[in-house]
VOPAGU-2260 file (C-alpha; in pm, 1 decimal, decimal comma):
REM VOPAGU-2260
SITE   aa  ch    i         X         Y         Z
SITE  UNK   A    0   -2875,5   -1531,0    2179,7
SITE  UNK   A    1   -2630,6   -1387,1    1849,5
SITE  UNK   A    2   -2441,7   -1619,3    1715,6
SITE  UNK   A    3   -2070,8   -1571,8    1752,4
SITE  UNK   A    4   -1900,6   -1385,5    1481,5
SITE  UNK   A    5   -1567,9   -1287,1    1432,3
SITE  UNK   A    6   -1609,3    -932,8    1348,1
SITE  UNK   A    7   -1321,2    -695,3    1521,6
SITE  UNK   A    8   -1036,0    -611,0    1305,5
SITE  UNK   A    9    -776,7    -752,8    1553,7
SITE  UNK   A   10    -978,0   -1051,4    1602,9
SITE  UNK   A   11    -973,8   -1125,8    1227,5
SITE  UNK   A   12    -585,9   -1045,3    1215,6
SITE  UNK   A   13    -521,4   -1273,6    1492,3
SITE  UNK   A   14    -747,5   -1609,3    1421,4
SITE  UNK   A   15    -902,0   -1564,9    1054,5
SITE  UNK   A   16    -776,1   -1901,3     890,1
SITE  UNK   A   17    -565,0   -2036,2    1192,7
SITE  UNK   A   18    -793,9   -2224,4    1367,2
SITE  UNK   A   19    -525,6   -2480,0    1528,9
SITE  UNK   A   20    -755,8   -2751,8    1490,9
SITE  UNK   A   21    -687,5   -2773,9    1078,6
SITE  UNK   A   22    -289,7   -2873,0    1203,5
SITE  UNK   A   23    -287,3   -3221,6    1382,9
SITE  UNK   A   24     -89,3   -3130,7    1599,5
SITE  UNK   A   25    -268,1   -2794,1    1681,4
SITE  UNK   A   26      24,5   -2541,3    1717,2
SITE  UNK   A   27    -114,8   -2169,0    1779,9
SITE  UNK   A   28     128,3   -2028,9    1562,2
SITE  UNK   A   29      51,4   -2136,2    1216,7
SITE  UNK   A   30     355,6   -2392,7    1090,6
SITE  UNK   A   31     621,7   -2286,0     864,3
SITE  UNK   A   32     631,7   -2491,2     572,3
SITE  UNK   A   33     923,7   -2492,7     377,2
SITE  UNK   A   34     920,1   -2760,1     142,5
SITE  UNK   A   35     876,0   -2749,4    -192,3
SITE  UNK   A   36     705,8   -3012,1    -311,7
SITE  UNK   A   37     477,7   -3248,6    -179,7
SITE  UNK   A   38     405,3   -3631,6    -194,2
SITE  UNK   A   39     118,1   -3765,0    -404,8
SITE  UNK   A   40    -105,2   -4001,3    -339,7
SITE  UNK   A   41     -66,3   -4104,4    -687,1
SITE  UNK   A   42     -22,7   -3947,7    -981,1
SITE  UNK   A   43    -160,4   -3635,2    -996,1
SITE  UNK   A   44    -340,6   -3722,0    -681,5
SITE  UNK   A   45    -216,1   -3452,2    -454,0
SITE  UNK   A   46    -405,2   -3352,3    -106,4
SITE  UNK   A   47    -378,7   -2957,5    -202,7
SITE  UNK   A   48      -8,1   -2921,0    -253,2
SITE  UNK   A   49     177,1   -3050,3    -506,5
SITE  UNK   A   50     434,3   -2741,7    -612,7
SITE  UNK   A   51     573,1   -2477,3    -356,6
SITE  UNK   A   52     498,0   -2208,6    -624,5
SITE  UNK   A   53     176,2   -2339,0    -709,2
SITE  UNK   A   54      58,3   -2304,3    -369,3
SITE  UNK   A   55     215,9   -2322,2       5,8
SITE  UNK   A   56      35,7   -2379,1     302,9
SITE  UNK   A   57     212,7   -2081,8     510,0
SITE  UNK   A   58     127,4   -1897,4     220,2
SITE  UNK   A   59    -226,2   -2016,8     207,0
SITE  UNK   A   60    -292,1   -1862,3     567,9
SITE  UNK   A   61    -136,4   -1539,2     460,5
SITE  UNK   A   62    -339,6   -1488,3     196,9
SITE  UNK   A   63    -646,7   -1557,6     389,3
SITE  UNK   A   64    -590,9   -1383,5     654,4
SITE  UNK   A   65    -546,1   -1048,2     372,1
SITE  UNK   A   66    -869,1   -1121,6     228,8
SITE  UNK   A   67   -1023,1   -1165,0     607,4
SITE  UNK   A   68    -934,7    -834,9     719,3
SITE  UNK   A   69    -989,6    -662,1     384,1
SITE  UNK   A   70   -1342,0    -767,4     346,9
SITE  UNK   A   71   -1264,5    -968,5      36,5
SITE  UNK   A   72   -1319,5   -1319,4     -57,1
SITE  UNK   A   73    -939,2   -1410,8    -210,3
SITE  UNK   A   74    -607,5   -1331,3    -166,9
SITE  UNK   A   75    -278,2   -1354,4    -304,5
SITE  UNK   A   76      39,8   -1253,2    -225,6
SITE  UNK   A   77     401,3   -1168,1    -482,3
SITE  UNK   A   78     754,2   -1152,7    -443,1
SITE  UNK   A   79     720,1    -765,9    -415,1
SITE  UNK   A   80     490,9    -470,5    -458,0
SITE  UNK   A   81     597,3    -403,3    -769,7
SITE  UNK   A   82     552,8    -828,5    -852,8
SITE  UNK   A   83     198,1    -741,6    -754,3
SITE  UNK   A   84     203,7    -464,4   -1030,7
SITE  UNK   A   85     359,8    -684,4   -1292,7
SITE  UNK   A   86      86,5    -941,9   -1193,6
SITE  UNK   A   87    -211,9    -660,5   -1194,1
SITE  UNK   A   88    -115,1    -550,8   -1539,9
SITE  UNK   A   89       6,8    -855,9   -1708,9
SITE  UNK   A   90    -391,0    -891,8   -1737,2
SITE  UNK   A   91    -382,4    -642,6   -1996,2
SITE  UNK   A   92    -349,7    -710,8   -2407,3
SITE  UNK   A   93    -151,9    -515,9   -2663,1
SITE  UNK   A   94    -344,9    -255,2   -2744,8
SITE  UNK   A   95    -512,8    -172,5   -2398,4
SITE  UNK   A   96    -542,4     176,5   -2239,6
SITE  UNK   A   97    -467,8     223,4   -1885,2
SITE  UNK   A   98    -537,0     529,7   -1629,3
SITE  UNK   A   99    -331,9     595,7   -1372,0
SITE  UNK   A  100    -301,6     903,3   -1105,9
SITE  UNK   A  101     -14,4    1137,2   -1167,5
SITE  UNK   A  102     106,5    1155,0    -834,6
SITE  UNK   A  103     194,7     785,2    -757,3
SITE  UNK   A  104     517,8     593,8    -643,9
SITE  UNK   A  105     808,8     621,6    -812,8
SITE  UNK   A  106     836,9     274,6    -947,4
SITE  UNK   A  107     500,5     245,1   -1039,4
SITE  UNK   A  108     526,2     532,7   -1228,6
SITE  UNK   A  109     891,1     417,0   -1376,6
SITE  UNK   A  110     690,8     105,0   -1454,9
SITE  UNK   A  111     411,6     200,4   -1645,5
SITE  UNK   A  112     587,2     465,9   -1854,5
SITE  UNK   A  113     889,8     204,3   -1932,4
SITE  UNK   A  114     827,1    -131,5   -1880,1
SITE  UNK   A  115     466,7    -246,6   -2049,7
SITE  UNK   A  116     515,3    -308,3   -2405,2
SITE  UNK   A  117     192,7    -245,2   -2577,1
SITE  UNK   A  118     -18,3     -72,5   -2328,1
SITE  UNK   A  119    -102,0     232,0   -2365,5
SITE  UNK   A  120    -106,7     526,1   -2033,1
SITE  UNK   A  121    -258,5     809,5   -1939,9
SITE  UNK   A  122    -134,4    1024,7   -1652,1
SITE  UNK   A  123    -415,2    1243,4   -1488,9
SITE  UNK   A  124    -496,0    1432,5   -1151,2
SITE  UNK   A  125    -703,7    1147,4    -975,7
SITE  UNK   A  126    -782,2    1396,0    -694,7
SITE  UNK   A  127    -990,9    1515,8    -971,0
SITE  UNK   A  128   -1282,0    1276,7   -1008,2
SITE  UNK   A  129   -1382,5    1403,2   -1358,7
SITE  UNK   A  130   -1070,6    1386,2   -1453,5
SITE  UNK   A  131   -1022,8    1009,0   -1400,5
SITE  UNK   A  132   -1380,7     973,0   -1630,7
SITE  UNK   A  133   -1293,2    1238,7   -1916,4
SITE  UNK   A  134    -970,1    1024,1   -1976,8
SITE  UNK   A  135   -1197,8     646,8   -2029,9
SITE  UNK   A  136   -1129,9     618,1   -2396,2
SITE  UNK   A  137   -1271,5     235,5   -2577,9
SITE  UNK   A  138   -1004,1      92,7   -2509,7
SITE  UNK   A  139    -929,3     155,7   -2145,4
SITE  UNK   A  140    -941,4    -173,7   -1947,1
SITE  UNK   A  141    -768,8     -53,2   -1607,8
SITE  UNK   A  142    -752,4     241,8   -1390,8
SITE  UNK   A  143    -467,3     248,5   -1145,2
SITE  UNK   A  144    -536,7     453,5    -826,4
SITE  UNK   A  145    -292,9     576,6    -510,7
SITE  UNK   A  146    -452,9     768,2    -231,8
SITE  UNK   A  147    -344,5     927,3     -88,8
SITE  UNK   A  148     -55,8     976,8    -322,5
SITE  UNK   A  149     314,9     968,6    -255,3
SITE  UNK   A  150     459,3    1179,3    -184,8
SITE  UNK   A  151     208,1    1502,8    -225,3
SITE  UNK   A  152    -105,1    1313,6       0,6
SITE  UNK   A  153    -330,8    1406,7    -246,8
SITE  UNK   A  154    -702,2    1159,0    -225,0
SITE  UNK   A  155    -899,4    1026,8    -500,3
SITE  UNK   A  156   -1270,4     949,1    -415,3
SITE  UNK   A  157   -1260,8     579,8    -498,9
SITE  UNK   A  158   -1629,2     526,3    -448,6
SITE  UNK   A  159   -1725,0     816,9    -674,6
SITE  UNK   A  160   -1476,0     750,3    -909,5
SITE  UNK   A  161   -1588,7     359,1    -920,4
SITE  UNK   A  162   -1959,1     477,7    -967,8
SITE  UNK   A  163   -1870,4     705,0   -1244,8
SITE  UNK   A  164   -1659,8     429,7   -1434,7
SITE  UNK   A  165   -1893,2     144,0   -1413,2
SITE  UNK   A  166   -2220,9     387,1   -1529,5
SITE  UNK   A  167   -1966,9     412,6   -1832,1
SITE  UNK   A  168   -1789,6     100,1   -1910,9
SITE  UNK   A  169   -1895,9    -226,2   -1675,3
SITE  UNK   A  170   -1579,6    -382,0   -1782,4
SITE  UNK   A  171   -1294,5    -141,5   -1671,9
SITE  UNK   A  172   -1105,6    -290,4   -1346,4
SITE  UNK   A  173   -1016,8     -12,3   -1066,1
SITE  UNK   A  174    -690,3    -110,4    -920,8
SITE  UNK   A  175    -659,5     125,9    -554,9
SITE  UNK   A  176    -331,3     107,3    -359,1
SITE  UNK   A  177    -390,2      97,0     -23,1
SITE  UNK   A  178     -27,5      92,0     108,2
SITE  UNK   A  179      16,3     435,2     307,0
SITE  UNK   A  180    -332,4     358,3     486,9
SITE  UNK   A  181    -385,4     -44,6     501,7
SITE  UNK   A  182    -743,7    -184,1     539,0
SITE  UNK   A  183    -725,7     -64,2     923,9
SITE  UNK   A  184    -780,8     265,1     754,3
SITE  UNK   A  185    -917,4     255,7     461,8
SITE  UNK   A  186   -1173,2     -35,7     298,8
SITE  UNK   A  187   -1114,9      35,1    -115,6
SITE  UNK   A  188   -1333,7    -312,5    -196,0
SITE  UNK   A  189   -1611,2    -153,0      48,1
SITE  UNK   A  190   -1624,0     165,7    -161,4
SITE  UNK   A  191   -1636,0      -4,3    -485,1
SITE  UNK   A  192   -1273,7     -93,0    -590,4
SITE  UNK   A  193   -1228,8    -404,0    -811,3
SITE  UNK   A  194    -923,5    -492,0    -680,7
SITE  UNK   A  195    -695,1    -349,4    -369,3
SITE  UNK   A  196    -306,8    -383,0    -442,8
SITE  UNK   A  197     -71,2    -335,0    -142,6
SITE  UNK   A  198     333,9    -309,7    -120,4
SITE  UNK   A  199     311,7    -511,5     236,0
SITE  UNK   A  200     682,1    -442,4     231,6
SITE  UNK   A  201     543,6    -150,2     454,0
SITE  UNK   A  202     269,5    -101,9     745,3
SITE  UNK   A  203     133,2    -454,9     650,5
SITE  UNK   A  204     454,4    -549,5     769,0
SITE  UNK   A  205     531,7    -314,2     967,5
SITE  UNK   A  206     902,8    -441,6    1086,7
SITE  UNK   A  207    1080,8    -311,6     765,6
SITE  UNK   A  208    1252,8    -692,3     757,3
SITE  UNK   A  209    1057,7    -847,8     430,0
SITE  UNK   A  210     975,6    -742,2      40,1
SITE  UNK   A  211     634,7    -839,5     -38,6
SITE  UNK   A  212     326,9    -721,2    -287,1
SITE  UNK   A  213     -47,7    -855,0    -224,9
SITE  UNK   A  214    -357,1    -797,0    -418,6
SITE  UNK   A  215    -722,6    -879,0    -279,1
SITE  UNK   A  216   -1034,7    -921,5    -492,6
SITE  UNK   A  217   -1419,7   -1047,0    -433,6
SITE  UNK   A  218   -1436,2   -1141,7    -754,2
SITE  UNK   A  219   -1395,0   -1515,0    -850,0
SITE  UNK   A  220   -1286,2   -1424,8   -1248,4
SITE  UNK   A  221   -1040,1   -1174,5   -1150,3
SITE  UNK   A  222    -887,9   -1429,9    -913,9
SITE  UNK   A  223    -870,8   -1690,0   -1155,2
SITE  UNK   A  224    -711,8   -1505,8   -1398,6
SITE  UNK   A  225    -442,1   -1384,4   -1080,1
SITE  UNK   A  226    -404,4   -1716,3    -962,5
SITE  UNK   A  227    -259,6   -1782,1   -1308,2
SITE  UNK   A  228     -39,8   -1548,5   -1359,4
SITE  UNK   A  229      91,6   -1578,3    -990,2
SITE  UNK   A  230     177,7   -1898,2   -1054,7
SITE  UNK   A  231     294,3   -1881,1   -1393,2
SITE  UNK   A  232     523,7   -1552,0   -1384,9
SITE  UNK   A  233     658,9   -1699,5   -1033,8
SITE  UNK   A  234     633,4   -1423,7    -840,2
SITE  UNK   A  235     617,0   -1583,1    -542,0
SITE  UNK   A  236     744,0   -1479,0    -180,9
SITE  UNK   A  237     920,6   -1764,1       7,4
SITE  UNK   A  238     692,8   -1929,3     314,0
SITE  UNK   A  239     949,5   -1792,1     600,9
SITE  UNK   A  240     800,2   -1390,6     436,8
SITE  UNK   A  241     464,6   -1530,3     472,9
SITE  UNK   A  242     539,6   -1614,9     844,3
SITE  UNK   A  243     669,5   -1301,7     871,2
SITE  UNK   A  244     379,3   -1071,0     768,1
SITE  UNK   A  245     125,4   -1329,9     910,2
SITE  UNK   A  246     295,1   -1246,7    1263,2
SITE  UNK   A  247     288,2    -846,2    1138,4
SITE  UNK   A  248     -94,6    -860,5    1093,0
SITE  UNK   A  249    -142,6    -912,9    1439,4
SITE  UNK   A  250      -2,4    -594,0    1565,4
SITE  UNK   A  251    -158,8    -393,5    1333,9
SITE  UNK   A  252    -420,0    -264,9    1454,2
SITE  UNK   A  253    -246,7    -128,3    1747,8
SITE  UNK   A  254      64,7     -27,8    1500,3
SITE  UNK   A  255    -168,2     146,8    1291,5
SITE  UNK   A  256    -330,3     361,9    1628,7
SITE  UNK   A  257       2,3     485,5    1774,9
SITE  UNK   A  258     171,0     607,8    1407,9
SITE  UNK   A  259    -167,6     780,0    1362,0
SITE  UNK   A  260    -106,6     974,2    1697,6
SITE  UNK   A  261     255,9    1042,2    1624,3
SITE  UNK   A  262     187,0    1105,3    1322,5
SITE  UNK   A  263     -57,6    1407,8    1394,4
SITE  UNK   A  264     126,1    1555,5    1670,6
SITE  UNK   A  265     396,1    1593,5    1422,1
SITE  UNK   A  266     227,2    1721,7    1183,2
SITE  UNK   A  267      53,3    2012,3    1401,4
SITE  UNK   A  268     388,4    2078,8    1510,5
SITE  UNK   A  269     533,4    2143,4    1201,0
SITE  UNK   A  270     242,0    2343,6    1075,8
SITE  UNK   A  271     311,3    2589,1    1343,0
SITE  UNK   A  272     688,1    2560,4    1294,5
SITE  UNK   A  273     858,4    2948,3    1145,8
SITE  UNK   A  274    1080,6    2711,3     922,0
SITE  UNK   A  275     804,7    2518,1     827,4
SITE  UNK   A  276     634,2    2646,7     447,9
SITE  UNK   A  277     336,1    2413,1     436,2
SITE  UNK   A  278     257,7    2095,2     561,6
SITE  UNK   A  279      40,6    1800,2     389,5
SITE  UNK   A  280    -150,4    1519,9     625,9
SITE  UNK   A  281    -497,3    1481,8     494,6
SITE  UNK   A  282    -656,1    1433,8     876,1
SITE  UNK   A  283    -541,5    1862,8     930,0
SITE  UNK   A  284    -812,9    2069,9     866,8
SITE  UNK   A  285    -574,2    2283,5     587,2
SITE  UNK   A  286    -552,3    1981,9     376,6
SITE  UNK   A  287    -734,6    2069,9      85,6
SITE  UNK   A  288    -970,8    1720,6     112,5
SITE  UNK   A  289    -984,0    1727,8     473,6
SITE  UNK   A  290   -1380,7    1630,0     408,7
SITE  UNK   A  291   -1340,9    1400,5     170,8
SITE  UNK   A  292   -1042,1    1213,7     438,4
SITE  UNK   A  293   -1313,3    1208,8     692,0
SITE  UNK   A  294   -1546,3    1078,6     448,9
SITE  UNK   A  295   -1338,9     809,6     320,8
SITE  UNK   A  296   -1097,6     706,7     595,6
SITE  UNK   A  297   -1150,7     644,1     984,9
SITE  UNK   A  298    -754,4     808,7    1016,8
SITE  UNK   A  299    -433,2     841,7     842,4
SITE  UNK   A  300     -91,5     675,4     931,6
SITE  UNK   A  301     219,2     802,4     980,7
SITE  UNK   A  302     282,2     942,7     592,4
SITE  UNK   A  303     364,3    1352,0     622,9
SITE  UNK   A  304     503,5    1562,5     327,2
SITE  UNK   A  305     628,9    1873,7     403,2
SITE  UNK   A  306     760,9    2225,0     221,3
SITE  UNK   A  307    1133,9    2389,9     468,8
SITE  UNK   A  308    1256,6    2697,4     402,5
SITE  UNK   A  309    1612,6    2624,2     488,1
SITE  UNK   A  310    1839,3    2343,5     293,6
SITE  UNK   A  311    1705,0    2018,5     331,5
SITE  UNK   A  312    2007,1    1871,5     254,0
SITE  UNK   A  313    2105,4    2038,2     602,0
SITE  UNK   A  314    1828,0    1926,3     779,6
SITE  UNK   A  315    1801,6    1560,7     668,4
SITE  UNK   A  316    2188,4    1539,3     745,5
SITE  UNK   A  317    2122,6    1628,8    1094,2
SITE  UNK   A  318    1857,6    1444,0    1215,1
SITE  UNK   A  319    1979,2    1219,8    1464,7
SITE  UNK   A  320    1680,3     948,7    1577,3
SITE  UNK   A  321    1562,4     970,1    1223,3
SITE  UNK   A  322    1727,8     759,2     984,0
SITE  UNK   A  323    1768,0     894,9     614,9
SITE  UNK   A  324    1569,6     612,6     416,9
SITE  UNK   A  325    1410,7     526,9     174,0
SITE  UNK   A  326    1033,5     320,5     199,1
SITE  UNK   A  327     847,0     365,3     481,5
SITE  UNK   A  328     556,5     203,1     750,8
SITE  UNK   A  329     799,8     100,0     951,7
SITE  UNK   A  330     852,7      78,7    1311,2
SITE  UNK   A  331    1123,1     341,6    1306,8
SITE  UNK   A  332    1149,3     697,1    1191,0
SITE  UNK   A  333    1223,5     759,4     846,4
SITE  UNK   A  334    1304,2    1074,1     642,0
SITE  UNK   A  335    1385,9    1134,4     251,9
SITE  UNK   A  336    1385,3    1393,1     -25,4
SITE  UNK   A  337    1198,6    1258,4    -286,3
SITE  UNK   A  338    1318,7    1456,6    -570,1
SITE  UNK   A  339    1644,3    1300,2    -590,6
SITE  UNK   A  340    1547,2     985,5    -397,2
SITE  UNK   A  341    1191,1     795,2    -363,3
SITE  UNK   A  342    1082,5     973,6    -700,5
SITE  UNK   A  343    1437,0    1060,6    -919,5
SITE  UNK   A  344    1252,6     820,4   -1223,2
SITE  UNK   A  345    1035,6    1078,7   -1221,3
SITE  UNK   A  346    1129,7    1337,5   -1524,8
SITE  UNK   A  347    1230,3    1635,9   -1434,3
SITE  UNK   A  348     937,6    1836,2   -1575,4
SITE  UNK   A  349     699,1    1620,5   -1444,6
SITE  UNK   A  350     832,6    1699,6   -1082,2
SITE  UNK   A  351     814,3    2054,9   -1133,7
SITE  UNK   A  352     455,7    2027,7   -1227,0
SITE  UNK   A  353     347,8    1857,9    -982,4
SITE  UNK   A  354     564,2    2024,5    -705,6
SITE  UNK   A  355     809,5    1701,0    -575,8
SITE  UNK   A  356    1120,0    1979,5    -579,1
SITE  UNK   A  357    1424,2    1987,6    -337,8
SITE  UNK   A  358    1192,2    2154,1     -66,6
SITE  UNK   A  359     972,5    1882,8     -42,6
SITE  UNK   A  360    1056,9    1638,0     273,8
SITE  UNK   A  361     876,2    1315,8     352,7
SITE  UNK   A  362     832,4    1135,4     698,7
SITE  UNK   A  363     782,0     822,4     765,4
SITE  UNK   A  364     676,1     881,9    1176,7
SITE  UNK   A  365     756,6     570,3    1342,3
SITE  UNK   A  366     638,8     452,5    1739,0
SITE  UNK   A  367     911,4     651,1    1894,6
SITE  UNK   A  368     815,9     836,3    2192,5
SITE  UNK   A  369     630,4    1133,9    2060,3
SITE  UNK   A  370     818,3    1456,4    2260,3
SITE  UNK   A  371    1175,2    1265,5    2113,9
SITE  UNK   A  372    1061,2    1262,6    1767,2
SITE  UNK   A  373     968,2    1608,7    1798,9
SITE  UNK   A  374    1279,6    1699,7    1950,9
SITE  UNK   A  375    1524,0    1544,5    1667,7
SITE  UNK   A  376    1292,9    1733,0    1378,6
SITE  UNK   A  377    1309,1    2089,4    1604,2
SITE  UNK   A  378    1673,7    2086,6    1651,5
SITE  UNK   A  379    1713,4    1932,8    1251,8
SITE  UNK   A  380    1542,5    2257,4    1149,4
SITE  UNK   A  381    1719,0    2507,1    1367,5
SITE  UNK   A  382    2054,0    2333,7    1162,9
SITE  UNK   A  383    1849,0    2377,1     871,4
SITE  UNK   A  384    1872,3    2726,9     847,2
C-alpha cells in the first residue's frame, strides 16, 4: 500500500504546517500570536522566539504554508509587495545591472527607475525571450520578470528564459511575479525561477482586507541572505495579516476556479462586443501567446485588459456592480484606467509605446454571478458611446 502523501493543492493550503498536534492545546485554527517578545530560558536561551520581528509563530505557519503550496522549500513574507521588492533588490551592490520587463506594475516600475541608488536598469520586451538574453551585460546580477504583465497580459517564457540565462551566467537570480496567476496557476520555481515574488495583497488574499508581499525560494543561500534583510530592514507584516492570508489560502483553490470562469465568459463577451476594439486574456485563442499560456499555465484568473471605442471615462462612471478601483484579485469586481491610475508613474512616452493610453480598461472579474457582471459591463458600454 502508498504511503500517504499530502499532494492536492487544497490539501496543502489547508493542513501544510498546522498539524494541531505542534499547539498543546491542539486548536484547528492555527493561534494568533501577538506578542512581541518572548521569555528566555536564560540568556540568549530562547525556544525559537525571542523578537516579534525576528520571527513570529503565526508568521512562521504563513510562510510555510507559501513555500508548501509553491513547491519551494522557504518562505517569507513583508509588510507589502513592494517591501518584498525592496527586500529582493536590497541584495544587489552599487554597481549591479538589473533586467526587468517593460510592461510591469506601476510601482515596480516607479521603483526601479527612482528609488535604487546605484543599480543600474534595463527595460526590455520580456515577451521576447532573446530579448531578456541580448540585454545580460557582466554586471547583471538580477532579472525581474511579470507575466503576464499588467496591464497589457503580455507572457514571458520563464523556463526558456531561465535556461538561456543560466547557459550564460550561473550566477544571475530570476525574480518572476506570480501575482495575477498565484501558484494555483502557475509554478515559476517548477520552470526554473530562482525566486517567485508575490503582492499577496491580491488573489493570495483574496478578501482585499490586508497589504502584504511574499517571496519563495528552494535555495538555502538565497534564503539566508532574505532572512537577513527581512529582519533587518523590518519589513514585517503584523501576526493578525498572517492570520488573515493563512485563512485566504484555504479558499483558493476554489477562488482561483470560479474568477477563471468569470473571467472567460467575460472576456468572450467582450470580444464579440461592437464597442469592444480588442480584448487581451491570454487563455482566448487571439491572444498572441495563446500556446505558450497553455504551455505554461493550467488557466488564467480574473485579469482582462481591454481597448472601447467610446469614452471610458463614460463607461467606468457608469458601471454600477463594478466598483472603480484600484488593485485587484479580489472578491469583488473591479475596474480602472490605467493610464491615469494603476500606471500614471509611468512617463508619458513610455505609455504610448507600449500602448497603456486612455482606451485601455482593466478588470479585475470578481465571483459575482456571471449573467450580472455581464449585465453592468453591457449597459456601461451602451453609456459609453
Amino acid at each position: 500500500m502508498p504511503s500517504y502523501t499530502q499532494e492536492g493543492f487544497a490539501t496543502k493550503a489547508i493542513h501544510a504546517g498546522q498539524d494541531p498536534k505542534q499547539w498543546s492545546h491542539c486548536s484547528v485554527i492555527p493561534p494568533l500570536v501577538m506578542s512581541t517578545t518572548f521569555q528566555q530560558d536564560g540568556p540568549a536561551q530562547h525556544r525559537g522566539f525571542e523578537y516579534g520581528r525576528s520571527g513570529n509563530p503565526t508568521r512562521n505557519v504563513l510562510e510555510s504554508c507559501l513555500a508548501a503550496v509553491e513547491n519551494g522549500k522557504y518562505g517569507l513574507v513583508f509588510s507589502s509587495g513592494l517591501g518584498a521588492l525592496t527586500a529582493l533588490t536590497a541584495m544587489l551592490e552599487t554597481g549591479d545591472h538589473l533586467i526587468c520587463g517593460d510592461d510591469v506594475y506601476g510601482g515596480t516600475n516607479r521603483f526601479l527607475q527612482k528609488c535604487i541608488s546605484g543599480i543600474k536598469v534595463s527595460f526590455v520586451d520580456a515577451s521576447i525571450t532573446q530579448n531578456v538574453l541580448n540585454a545580460l551585460r557582466p554586471n547583471t546580477k538580477m532579472v525581474w520578470l511579470e507575466t503576464p504583465t499588467n496591464p497589457l497580459m503580455k507572457l514571458a517564457d520563464i523556463e526558456a528564459i531561465s535556461k538561456g540565462i543560466k547557459s550564460i551566467r550561473s550566477d544571475v537570480i530570476l525574480v518572476v511575479d506570480n501575482t495575477f496567476l498565484t501558484c494555483y496557476f502557475q509554478r515559476p520555481l517548477d520552470l526554473g525561477a530562482d525566486i517567485v515574488m508575490y503582492s499577496l495583497t491580491k488573489y493570495m488574499n483574496g478578501h482585499s482586507d490586508v497589504i502584504m508581499g511574499a517571496a519563495i525560494i528552494k535555495r538555502e543561500d538565497l534564503e539566508q541572505r532574505l532572512r537577513f534583510i527581512q529582519n533587518a530592514m523590518g519589513i514585517v507584516p503584523s501576526p493578525f495579516d498572517c492570520a488573515q492570508v493563512n485563512r485566504s489560502l484555504k479558499t483558493l483553490e476554489v477562488r482561483m476556479q470560479q474568477h477563471m470562469k468569470n473571467g472567460l465568459a467575460v472576456a468572450k463577451f467582450l470580444e464579440n462586443h461592437p464597442f469592444v476594439t480588442k480584448v487581451i486574456h491570454p487563455y482566448l485563442p487571439s491572444h498572441p501567446q495563446y500556446e505558450l499560456s497553455l504551455r505554461q499555465t493550467t488557466g488564467h484568473s480574473g485579469m482582462i485588459s481591454f481597448y472601447i471605442k467610446g469614452d471610458s471615462h463614460k463607461f467606468l462612471k457608469s458601471l454600477k456592480l463594478f466598483i472603480l478601483a484600484e488593485s485587484l484579485g479580489g472578491f469583488e469586481s473591479l475596474a480602472e484606467l490605467p493610464s491615469i491610475m494603476t500606471h500614471a508613474s509611468v512617463p508619458d512616452d513610455e505609455r504610448e509605446k507600449l500602448g497603456i493610453t486612455d482606451q485601455l480598461i482593466r478588470l479585475s472579474i470578481g465571483l459575482e454571478t456571471e449573467n450580472d457582471i455581464i449585465a453592468d459591463l453591457e449597459q456601461a458600454l451602451k453609456a459609453s458611446q
